[in-house]
VEXDREN-2710 file (C-alpha; in Angstrom, 1 decimal):
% VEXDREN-2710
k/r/px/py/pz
1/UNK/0.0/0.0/0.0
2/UNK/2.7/2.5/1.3
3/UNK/4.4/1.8/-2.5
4/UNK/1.1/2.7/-4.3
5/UNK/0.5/5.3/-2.1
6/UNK/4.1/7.2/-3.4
7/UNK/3.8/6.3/-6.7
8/UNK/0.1/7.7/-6.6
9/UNK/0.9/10.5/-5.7
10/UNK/4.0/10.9/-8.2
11/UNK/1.3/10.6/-10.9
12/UNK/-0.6/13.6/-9.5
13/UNK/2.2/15.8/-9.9
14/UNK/0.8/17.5/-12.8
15/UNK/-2.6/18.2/-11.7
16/UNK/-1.1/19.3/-8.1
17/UNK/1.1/21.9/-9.9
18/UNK/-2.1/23.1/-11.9
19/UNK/-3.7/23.6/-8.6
20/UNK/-1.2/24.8/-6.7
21/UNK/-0.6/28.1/-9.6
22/UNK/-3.9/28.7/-10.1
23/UNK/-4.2/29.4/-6.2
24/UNK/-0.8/30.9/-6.0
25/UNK/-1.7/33.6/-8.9
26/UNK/-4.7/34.1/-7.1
27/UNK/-4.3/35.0/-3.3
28/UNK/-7.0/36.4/-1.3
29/UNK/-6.8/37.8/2.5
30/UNK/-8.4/36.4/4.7
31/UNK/-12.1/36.1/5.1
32/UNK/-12.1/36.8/1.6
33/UNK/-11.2/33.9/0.1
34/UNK/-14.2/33.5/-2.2
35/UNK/-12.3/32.2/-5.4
36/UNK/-10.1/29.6/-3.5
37/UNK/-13.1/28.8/-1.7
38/UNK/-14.7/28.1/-5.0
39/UNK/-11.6/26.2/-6.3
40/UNK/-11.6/23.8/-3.7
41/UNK/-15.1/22.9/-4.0
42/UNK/-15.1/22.2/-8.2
43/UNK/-12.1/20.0/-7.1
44/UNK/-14.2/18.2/-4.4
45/UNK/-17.0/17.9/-6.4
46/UNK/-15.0/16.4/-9.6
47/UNK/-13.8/14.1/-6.8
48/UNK/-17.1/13.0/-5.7
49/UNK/-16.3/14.0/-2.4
50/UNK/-19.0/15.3/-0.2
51/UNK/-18.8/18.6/1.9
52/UNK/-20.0/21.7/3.7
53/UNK/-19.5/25.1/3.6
54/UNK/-18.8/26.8/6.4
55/UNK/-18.7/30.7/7.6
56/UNK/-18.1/32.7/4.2
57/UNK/-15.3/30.8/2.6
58/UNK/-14.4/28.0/5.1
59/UNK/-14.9/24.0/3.8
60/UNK/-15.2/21.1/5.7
61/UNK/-15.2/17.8/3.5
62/UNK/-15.8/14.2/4.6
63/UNK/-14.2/10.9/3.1
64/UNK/-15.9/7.7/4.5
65/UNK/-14.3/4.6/4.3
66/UNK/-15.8/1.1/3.7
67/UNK/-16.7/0.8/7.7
68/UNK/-17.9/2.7/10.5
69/UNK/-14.5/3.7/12.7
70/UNK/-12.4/6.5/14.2
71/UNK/-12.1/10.2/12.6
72/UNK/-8.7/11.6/11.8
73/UNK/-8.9/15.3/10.5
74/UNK/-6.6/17.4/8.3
75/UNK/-6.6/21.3/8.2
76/UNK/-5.1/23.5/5.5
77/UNK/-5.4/26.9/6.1
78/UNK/-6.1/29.1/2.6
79/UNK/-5.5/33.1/3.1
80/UNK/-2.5/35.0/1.9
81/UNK/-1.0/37.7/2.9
82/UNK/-0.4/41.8/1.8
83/UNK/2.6/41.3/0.5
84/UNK/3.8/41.9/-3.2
85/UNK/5.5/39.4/-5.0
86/UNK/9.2/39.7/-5.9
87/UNK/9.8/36.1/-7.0
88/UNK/9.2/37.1/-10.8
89/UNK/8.1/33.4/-11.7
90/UNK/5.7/32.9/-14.4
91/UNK/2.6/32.1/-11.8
92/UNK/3.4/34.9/-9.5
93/UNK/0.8/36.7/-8.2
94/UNK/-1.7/38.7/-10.5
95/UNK/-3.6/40.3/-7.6
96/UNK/-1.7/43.6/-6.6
97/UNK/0.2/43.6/-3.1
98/UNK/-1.2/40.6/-1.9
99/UNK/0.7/37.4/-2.0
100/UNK/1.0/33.9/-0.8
101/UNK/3.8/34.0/0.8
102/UNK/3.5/31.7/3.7
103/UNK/2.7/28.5/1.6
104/UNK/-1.3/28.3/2.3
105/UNK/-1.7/27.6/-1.6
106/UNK/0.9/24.8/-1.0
107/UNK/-1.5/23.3/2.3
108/UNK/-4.3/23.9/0.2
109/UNK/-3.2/21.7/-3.4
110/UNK/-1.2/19.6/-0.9
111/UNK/-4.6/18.6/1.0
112/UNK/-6.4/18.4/-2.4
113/UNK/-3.9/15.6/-3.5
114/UNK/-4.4/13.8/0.3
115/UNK/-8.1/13.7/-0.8
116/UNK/-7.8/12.4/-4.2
117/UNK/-5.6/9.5/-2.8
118/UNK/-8.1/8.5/0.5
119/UNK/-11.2/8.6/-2.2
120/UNK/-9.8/6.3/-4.5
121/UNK/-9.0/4.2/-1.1
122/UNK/-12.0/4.3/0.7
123/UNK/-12.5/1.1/0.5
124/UNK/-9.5/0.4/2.0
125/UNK/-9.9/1.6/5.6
126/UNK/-12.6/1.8/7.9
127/UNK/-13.5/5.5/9.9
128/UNK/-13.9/8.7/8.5
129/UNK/-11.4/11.4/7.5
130/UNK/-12.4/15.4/7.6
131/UNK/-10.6/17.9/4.9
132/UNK/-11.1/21.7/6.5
133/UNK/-10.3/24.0/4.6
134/UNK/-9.6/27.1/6.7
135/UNK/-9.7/31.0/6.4
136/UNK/-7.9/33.1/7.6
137/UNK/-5.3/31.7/9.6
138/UNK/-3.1/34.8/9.1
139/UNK/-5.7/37.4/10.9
140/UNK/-7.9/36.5/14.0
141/UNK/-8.1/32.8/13.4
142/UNK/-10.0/30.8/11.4
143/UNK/-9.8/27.8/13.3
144/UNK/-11.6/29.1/16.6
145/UNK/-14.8/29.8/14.0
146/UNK/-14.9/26.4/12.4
147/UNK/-14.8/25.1/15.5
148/UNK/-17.6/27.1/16.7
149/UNK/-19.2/26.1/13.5
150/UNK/-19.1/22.4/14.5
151/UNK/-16.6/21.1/11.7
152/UNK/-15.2/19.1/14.7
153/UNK/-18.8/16.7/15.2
154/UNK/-21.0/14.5/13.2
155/UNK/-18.7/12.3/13.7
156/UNK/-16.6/13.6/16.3
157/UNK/-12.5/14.1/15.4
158/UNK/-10.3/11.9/17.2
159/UNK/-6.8/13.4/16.2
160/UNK/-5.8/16.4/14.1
161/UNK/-2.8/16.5/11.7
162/UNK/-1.1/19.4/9.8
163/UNK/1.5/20.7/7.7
164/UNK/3.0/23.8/7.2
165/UNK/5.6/24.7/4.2
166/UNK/9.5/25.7/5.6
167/UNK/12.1/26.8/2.9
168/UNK/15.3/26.1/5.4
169/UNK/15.2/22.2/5.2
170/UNK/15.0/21.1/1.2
171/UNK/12.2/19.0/-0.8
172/UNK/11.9/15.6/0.3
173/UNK/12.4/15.8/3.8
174/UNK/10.3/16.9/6.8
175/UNK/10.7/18.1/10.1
176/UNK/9.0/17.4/13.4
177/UNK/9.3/17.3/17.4
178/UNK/6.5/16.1/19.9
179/UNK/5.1/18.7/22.9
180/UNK/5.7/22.5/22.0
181/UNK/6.0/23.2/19.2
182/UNK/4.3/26.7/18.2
183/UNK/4.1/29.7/20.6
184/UNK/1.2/31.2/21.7
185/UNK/0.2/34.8/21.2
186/UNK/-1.0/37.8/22.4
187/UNK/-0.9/40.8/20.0
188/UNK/-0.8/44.5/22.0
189/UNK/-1.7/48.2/21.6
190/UNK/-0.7/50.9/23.7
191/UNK/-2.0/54.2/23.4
192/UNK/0.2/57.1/25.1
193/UNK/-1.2/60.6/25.5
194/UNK/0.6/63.8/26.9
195/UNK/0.1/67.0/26.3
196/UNK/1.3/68.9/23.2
197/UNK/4.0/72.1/22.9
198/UNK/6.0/73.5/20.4
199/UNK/9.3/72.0/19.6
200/UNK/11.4/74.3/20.8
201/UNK/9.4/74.6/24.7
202/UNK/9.8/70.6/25.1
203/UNK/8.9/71.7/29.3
204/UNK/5.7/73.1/28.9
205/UNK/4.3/69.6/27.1
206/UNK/4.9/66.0/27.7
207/UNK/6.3/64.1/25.2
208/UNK/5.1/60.8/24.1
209/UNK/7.6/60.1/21.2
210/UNK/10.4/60.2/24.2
211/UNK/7.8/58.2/26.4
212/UNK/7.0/55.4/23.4
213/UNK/11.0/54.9/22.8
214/UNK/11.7/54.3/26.2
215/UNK/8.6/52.2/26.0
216/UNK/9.8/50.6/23.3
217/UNK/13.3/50.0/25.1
218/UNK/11.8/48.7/28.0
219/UNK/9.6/46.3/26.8
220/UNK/13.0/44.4/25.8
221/UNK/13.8/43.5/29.4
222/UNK/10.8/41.1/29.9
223/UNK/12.6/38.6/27.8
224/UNK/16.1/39.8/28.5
225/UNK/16.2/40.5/32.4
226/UNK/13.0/39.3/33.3
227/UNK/12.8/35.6/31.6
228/UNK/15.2/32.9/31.8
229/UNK/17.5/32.8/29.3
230/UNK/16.7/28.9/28.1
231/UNK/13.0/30.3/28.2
232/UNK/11.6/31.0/24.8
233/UNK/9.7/34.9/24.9
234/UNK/9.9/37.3/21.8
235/UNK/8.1/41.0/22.5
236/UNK/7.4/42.7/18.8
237/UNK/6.8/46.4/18.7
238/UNK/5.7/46.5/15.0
239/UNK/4.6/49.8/14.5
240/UNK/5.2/53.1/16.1
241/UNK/2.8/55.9/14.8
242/UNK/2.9/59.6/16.3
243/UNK/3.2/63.3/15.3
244/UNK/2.3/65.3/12.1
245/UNK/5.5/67.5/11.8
246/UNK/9.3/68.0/12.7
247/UNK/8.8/71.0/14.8
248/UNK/5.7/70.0/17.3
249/UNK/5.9/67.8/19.8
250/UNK/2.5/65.2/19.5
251/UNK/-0.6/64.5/22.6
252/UNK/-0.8/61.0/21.5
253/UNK/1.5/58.0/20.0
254/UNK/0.6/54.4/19.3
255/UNK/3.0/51.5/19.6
256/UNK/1.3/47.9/18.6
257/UNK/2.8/44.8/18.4
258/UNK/2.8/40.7/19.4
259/UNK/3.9/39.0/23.2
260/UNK/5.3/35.3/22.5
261/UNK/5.8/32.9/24.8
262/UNK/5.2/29.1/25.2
263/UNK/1.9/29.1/27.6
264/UNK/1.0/28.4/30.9
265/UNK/2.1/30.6/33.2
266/UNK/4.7/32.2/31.3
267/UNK/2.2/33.6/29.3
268/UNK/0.3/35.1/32.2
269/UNK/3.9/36.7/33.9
270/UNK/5.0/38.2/30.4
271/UNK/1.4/40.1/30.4
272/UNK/1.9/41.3/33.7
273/UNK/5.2/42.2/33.2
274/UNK/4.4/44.1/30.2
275/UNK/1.3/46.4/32.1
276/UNK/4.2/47.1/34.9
277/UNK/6.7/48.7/32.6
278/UNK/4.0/50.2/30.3
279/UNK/2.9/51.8/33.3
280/UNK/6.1/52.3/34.8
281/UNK/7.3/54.4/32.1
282/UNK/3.9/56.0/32.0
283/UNK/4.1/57.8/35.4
284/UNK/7.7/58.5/35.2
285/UNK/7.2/60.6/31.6
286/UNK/4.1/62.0/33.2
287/UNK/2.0/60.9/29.7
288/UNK/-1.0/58.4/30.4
289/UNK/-1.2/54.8/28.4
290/UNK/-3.6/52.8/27.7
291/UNK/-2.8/49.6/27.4
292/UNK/-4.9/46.6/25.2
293/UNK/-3.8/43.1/25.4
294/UNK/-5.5/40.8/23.1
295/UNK/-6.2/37.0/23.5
296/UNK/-5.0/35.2/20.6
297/UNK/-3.7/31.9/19.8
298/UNK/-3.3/29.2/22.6
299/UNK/0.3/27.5/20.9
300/UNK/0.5/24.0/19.0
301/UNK/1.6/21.2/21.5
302/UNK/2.1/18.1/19.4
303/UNK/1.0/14.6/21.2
304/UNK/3.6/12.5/21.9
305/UNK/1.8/9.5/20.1
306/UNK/0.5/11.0/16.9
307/UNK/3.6/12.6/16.5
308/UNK/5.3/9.0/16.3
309/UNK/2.5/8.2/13.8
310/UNK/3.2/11.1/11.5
311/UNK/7.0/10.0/11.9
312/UNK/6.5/6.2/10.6
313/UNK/4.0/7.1/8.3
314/UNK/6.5/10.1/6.6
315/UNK/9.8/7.3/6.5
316/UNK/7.4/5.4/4.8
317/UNK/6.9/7.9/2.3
318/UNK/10.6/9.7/2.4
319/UNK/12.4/7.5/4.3
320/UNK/13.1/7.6/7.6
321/UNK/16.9/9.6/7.4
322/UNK/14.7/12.1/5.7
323/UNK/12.1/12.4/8.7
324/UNK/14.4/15.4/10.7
325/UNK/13.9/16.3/14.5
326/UNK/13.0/19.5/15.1
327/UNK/15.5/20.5/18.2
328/UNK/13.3/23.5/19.4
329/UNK/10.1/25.3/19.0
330/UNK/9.1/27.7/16.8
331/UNK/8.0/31.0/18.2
332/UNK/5.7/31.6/15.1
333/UNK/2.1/31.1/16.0
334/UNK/-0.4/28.8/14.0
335/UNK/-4.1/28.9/15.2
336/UNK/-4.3/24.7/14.8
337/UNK/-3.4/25.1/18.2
338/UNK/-7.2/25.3/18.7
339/UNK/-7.6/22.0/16.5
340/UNK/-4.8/20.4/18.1
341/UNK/-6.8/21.4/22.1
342/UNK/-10.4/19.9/20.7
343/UNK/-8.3/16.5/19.9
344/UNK/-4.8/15.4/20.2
345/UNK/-2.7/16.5/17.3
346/UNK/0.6/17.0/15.3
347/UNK/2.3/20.1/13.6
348/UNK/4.9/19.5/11.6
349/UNK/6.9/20.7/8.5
350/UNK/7.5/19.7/5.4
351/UNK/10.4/21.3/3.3
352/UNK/10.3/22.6/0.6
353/UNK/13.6/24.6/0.1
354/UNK/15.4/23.8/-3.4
355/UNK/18.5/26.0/-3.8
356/UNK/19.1/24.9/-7.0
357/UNK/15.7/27.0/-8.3
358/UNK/16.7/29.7/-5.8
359/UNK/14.0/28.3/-3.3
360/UNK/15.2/29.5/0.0
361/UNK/13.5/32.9/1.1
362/UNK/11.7/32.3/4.3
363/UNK/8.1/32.7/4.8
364/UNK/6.7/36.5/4.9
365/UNK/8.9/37.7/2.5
366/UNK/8.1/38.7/-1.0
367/UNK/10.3/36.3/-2.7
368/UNK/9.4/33.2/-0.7
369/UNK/8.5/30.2/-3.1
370/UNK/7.6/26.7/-2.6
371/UNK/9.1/23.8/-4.6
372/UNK/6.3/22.4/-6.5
373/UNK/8.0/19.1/-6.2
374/UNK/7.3/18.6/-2.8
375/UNK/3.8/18.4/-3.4
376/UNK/3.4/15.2/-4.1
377/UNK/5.3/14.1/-1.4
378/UNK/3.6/16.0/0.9
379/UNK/0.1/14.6/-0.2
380/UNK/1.5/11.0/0.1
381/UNK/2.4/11.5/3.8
382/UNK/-0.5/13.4/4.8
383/UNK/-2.6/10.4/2.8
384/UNK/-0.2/7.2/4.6
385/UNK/-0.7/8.7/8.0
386/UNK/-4.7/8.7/7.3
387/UNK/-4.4/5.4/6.5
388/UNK/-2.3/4.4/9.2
389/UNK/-4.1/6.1/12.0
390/UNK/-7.4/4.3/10.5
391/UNK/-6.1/1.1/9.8
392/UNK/-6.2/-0.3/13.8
393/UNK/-9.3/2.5/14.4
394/UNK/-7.0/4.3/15.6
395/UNK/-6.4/2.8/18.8
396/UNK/-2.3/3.5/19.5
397/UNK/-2.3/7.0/18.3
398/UNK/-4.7/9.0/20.1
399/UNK/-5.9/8.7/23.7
END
């Protein structure tokens, strides 16, 4: 089976390729993803693969094998980002300053070629497997919705598995590491207001430009004096707006930006940490902040036992020197981490760095690209793991 499976999948190169440019020349932001949206249901339907729409552009599809069983589910997240292309290929982006450069049309064609494989072996396994299709994964999550939506019953999933593209190991291998594995986040905005003056009489205002660059200074020492050094915690300021003109000094500055840590109560003492110095800094500038903190993603912790399920099933498929441990987390965050809470789950990534085609831009930058080849490859793992997790119902990899 696991020979058939590859060799499938080879076959399908051409029509993954088709699917993968036709997304890629096509990106949408998310929640706006009507035309992929559209494109993944003429594929399901040519498949004869039943499926439901979901919020505005979400799609939850079901393949059911020859008996009743367990439920493994698959997510591929579909948005892009506002980002123009500089790759210069010939399917780069026709939609001006929005790109796909964090792989979604690779998940997306990837997932497609899954399905194709598991429909034309449905009568080889017994459960269920769910295809979701997800929005916007890049904005306020995607994931949290669906779930809302009830993509996770009728049946009920028992384990969750996803990919995600990374340019710094090459086609053909894939990288993965059970328990943390993506950080959770909370984005910020912090609005500072003083009272205005003329440039040249800085002491009869307050100035929040000094306030905000201290603030921005400060903010540094949660992770640096505050945190462990072997403890993982990135704080982004991202943007910095104030002021209209060289000579005045402004009565208001906004700083916004991202707090990443690993959870638990790290997260919670990297918040609190952050309203000290924010006020801190505050009452010793004599300016006023208001500070926003903003629930976001909870983190991707990847169960120890489908994680050695994704790992067998991807040697099968690459072999197992190409199956790579991933020695540390990522402090990126992925909103599966809501899949991966509802039912136990693994993250992992597959490469797709070719240096030979100039293939090795990282994600979020305007000339990231994908190898095509990969895609294949990626579709048979993601298709051997189905089968694998089905073919005992499931019983040794999720608990």
């Amino acid at each position: 089976m696991t020979e058939n499976i590859k060799a499938e999948a080879l076959a399908l190169a051409p029509a993954l390729e088709e699917i993968f440019y036709a997304l890629h020349q096509r990106p949408e932001l998310g929640n706006h993803e009507h035309q992929t949206a559209a494109l993944i249901r003429r594929r399901l339907d040519a498949l004869g693969i039943p499926y439901t729409p979901l919020l505005d552009t979400a799609t939850a599809a079901v393949i059911r094998g020859c008996q009743p069983g367990r439920t493994i589910g698959f997510r591929a997240d579909i948005d892009a980002l506002p980002i123009a292309e500089e790759t210069g290929l010939p399917y780069a982006s026709r939609t001006c300053g929005v790109m796909h450069a964090c792989g979604h049309d690779f998940h997306t064609a990837s997932l497609l070629g899954a399905a194709e494989l598991l429909q034309r072996h449905r009568e080889d396994f017994a459960g269920t497997v769910k295809l979701f299709f997800q929005p916007d994964e890049e904005g306020d999550g995607g994931a949290a919705r669906m779930i809302a939506a009830g993509c996770m019953e009728g049946p009920a999933v028992d384990a969750m598995l996803c990919c995600h593209v990374e340019s710094g190991i090459p086609t053909g291998t894939l990288s993965v590491r059970s328990g943390p594995i993506c950080a959770a986040s909370n984005p910020f905005a912090v609005t500072i207001r003083g009272r205005g003056s003329h440039g040249a009489k800085p002491h009869l205002g307050s100035d929040v430009i000094v306030a905000g660059a201290q603030l921005v200074t400060a903010l540094q020492t949660i992770s640096s004096r505050r945190t462990s050094p072997t403890e993982p915690v990135v704080v982004t300021v991202g943007s910095f707006h104030s002021g209209t003109a060289g000579n005045i000094l402004p009565e208001e500055a906004k700083l916004t930006g991202i707090l990443r840590t690993m959870g638990g109560q790290a997260r919670e003492r990297v918040k609190e940490d952050f309203r000290t110095i924010t006020a801190g800094i505050a009452a010793a500038m004599g300016v006023e902040a208001e500070i926003e903190i903003f629930e976001s993603y909870p983190g991707c912790r990847n169960d120890p036992a489908m994680t050695d399920l994704l790992r067998r099933a991807a040697a099968k498929v690459l072999g197992g020197e190409n199956v790579l441990e991933l020695a540390d987390p990522s402090l990126g965050t992925d909103d599966f981490g809501y899949f991966s809470g509802a039912a136990p789950g693994c993250y992992y990534y597959i490469g797709v760095g070719n240096a030979a085609k100039n293939f090795t831009c990282p994600n979020h930058n305007p000339r990231f690209a994908a190898d095509p080849d990969a895609l294949p490859l990626s579709a048979a793992v993601e298709a051997q793991a189905a089968l694998d997790f089905l073919a005992d119902g499931g019983r040794r990899a999720a608990r």
